[in-house]
C-alpha positions in Angstrom: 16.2 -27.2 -54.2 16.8 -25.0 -57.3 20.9 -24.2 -57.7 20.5 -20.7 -57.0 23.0 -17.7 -57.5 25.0 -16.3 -54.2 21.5 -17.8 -52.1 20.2 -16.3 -48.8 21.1 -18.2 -45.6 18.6 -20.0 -45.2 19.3 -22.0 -47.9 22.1 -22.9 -45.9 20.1 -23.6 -43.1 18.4 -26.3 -45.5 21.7 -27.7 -46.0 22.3 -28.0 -42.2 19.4 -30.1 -41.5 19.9 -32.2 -44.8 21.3 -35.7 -45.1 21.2 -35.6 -48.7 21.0 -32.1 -50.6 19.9 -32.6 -54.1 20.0 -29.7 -56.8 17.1 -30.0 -58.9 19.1 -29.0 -62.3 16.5 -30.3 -64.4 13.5 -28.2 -64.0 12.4 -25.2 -66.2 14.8 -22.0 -65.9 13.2 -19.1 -65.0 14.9 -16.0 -66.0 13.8 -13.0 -63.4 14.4 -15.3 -60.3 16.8 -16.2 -57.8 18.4 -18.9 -60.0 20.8 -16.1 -61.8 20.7 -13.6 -59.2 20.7 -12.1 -55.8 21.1 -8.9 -53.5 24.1 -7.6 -51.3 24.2 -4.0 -49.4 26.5 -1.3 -50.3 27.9 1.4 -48.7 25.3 3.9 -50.5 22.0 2.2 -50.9 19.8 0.1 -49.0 20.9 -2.9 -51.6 21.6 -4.1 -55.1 21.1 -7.1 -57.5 23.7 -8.9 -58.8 22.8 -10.3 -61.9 24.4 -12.9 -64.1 24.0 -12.5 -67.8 22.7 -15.4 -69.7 22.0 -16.7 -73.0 17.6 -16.9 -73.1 16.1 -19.9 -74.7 12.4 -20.8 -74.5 11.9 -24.0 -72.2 15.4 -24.5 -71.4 16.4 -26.3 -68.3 18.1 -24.9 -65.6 21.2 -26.9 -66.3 20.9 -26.2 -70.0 21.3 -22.0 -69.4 24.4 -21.0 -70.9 26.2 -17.9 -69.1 26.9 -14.5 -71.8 30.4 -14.4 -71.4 30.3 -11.9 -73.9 29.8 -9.5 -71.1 32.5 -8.8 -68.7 30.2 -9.7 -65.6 33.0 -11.7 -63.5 34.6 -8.5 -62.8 32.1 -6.5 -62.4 30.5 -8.8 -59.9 33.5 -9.4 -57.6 34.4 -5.4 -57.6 31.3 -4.7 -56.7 31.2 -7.1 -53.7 34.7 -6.0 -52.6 33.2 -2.2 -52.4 30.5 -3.5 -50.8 32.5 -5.7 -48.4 35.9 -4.7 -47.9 35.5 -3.0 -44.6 33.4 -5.8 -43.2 35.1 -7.3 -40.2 35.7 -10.9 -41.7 36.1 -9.9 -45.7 39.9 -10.7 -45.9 39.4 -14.0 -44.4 37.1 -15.2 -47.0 37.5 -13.3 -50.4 40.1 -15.4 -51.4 38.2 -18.3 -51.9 35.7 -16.6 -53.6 37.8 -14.6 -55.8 39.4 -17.7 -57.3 35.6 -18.7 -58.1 35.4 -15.4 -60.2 38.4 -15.6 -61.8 37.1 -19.1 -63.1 35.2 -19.3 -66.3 32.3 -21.0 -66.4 30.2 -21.4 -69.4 26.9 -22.4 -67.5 24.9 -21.2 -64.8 24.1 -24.4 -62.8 28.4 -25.1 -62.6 28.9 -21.4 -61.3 25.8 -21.8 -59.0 26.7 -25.1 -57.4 30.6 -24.5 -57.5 29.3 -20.7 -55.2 27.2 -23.0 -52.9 29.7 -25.9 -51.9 32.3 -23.6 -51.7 30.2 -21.5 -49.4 29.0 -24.8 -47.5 32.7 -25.5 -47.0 33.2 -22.2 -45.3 30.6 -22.4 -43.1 31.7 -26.1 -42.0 28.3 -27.7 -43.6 30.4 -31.3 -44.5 28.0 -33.7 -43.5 25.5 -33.5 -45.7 25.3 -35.4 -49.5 25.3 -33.2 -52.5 23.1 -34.4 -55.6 22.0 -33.3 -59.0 18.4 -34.5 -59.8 19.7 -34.6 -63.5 21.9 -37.7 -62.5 19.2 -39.6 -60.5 17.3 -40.6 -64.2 14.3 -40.5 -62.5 11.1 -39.5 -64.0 7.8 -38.4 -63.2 5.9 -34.8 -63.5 5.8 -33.0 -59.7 5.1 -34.7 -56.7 5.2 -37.9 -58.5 8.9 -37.5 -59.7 9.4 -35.9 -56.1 8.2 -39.4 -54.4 10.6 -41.2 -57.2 14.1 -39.4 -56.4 13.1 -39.9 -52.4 12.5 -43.9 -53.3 15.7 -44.0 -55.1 17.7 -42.6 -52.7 15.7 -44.5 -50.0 14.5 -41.7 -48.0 11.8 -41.8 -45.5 11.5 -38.3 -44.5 11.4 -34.6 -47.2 11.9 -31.4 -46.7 10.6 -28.2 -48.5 9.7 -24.7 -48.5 6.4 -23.5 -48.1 6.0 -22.3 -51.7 5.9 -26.3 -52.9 2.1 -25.8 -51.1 0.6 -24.9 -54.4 2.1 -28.3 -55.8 2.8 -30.8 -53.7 0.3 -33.6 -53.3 0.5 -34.1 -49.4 -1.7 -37.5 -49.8 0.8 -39.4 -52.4 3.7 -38.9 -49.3 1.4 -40.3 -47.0 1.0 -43.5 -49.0 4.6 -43.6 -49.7 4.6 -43.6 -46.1 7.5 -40.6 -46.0 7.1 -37.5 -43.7 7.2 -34.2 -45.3 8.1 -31.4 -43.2 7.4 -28.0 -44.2 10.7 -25.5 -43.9 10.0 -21.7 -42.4 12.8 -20.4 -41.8 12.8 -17.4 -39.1 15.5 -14.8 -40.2 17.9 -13.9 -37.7 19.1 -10.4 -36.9 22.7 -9.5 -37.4 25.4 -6.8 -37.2 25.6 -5.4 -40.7 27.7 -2.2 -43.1 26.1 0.5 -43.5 23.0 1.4 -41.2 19.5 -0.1 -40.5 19.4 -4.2 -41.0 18.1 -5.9 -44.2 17.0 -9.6 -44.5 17.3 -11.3 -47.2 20.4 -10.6 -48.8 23.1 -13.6 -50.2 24.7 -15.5 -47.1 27.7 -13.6 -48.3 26.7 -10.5 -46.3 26.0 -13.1 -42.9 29.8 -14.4 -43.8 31.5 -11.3 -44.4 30.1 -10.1 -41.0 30.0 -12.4 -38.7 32.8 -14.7 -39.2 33.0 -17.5 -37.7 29.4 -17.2 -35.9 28.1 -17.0 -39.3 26.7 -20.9 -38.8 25.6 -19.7 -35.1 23.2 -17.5 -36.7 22.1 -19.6 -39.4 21.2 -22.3 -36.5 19.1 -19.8 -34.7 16.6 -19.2 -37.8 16.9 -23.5 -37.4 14.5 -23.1 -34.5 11.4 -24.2 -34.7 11.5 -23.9 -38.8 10.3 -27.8 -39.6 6.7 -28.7 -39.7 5.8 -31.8 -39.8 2.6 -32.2 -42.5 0.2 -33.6 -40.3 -1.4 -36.1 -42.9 2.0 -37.4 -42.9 2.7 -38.3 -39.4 
């Protein structure tokens, strides 16, 4: 998976079901996505993006995007989650931790991104699962191909990925690598929130700063059911 920015829970529910996590950190960056930002809900309005700021280059990678640190964004990012937050039931138990990441300067994206998402994983008591960066495998290939290549290297016999890899993913090569691949739909649970009617989708911040220490309890429940087995790969 992508390093993305403050991601939704069930990115974490990936995590959960993973062996071996690996951040694919060498794949195009794409500016107006979830890799550099994400939503929370505030006290006024249904919800907002958080956005980081970064330097644009044509065909950079995603572990090549540099972070404008030429605009105060740190600060303004971390106030505006403590509005948002601060009267949740479980804030003051977990800001901390995240408020030392913002007070850290990071020049790129993919450092801020993965630093948010082990931290988070840490928090939420995800500590058996491997984290990897695709960049370090040295593997090559172009799509499915290069998918196949980083599951052979790490000798894996089973992949898991959303359903928006449909529109790429060549089911037959898995099946003659012989590795299942399981399709991930993730059902969003339904939790106490701030601030009126519930939204889904928001960063796994807004699960943590509400729920506490049944945040992992709820991530489990969208779990259920959530990985298909391709069946030309059985």
């Amino acid at each position: 998976m992508q390093p993305l920015y403050l991601p939704w829970i069930g990115y974490f529910g990936l995590i959960e079901v993973a062996d071996v996590f690996v951040f694919y950190d060498d794949v195009q960056f794409v500016h107006r996505s979830w890799q550099r930002r994400n939503r929370i809900k505030m006290p006024n309005k249904s919800w907002i993006w958080l956005s980081v700021p970064v330097i644009r280059r044509f065909g950079q990678k995603i572990n090549e995007v540099k972070i404008n640190n030429k605009v105060n964004w740190a600060v303004k990012h971390w106030q505006t989650i403590r509005h948002a937050y601060n009267k949740a039931k479980f804030f003051g138990r977990y800001s901390g931790s995240l408020a030392d990441i913002y007070d850290h300067r990071f020049e790129k994206l993919v450092d801020l991104n993965i630093t948010i998402i082990r931290e988070i994983s840490n928090l939420l008591h995800l500590n058996d699962t491997e984290f990897l960066l695709s960049s370090d495998l040295k593997v090559k290939g172009r799509k499915t191909e290069r998918l196949i290549n980083i599951l052979d290297k790490l000798g894996a016999n089973e992949y898991i990925t959303g359903p928006a890899a449909k529109a790429y993913i060549d089911v037959t090569k898995f099946r003659d690598a012989e590795i299942r691949l399981y399709w991930y739909e993730y059902k969003h649970p339904v939790y106490q929130q701030l601030y009126g009617n519930f939204v889904p989708y928001l960063s796994v911040i807004d699960l943590l700063f509400n729920t506490g220490d049944h945040a992992l309890d709820y991530i489990r429940r969208g779990l259920e059911g959530a990985l298909i087995l391709d069946k030309g790969t059985r």
